[in-house]
C-alpha positions as CSV (number, residue, x, y, z in Angstrom):
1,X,6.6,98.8,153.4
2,X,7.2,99.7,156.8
3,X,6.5,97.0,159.9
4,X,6.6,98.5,163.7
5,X,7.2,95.6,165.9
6,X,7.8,95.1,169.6
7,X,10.6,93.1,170.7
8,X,12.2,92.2,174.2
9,X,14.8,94.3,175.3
10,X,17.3,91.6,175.3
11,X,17.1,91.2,172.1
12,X,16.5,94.8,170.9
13,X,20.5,95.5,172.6
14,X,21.9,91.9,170.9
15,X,20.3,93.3,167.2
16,X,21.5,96.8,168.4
17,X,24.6,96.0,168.9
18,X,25.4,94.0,165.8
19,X,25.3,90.4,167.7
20,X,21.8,89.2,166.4
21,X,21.5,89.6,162.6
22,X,17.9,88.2,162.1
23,X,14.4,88.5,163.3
24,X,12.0,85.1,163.9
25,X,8.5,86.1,163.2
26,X,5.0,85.0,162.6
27,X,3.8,84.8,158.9
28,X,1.2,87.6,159.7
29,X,2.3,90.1,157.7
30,X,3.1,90.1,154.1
31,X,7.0,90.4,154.9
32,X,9.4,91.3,151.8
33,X,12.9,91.7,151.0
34,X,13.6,95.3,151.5
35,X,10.8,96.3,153.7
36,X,11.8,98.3,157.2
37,X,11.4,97.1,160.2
38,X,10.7,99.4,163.0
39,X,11.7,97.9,166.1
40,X,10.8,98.7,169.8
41,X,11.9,97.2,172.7
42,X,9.4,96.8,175.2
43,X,11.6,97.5,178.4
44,X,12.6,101.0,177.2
45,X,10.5,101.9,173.9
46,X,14.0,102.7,172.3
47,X,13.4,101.9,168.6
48,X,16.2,100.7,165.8
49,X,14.9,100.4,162.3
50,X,16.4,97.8,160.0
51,X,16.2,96.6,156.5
52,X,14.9,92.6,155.7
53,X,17.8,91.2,153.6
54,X,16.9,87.8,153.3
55,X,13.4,85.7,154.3
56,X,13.4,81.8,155.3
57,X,10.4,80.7,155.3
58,X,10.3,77.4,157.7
59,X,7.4,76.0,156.0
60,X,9.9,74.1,153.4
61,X,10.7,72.0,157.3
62,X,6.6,71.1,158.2
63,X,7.1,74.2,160.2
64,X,4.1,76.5,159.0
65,X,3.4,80.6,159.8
66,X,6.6,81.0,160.8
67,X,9.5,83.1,159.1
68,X,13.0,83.8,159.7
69,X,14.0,87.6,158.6
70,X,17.4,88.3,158.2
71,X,18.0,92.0,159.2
């Protein structure tokens, strides 16, 4: 599956440029290992697409509807 998500342009250039390796979102979506992110910077509307390698989910710490992606 395929996700298109906004993101601010600071971290669109740190994931861009190999720096920031994961993604914190929302548990909105029904997120999986392997799926694509599309992801567009709001400052520029450059896209990068990237593939989820690993999922925390934060709910395991009282911390609920929120995810960690690692891309």
């Amino acid at each position: 599956m395929t996700h298109n998500l906004e993101i601010q342009h600071k971290y669109f250039t740190d994931i861009s440029q190999g720096i920031k390796s994961f993604e914190i979102r929302r548990k909105n979506r029904d997120y999986k290992v392997k799926d694509i992110l599309i992801l567009k910077s709001l400052e520029t509307n450059e896209t990068i697409k990237k593939e989820i390698k690993y999922i925390c989910d934060l709910s395991i710490y009282d911390i609920d509807h929120i995810l960690i992606l690692g891309i």
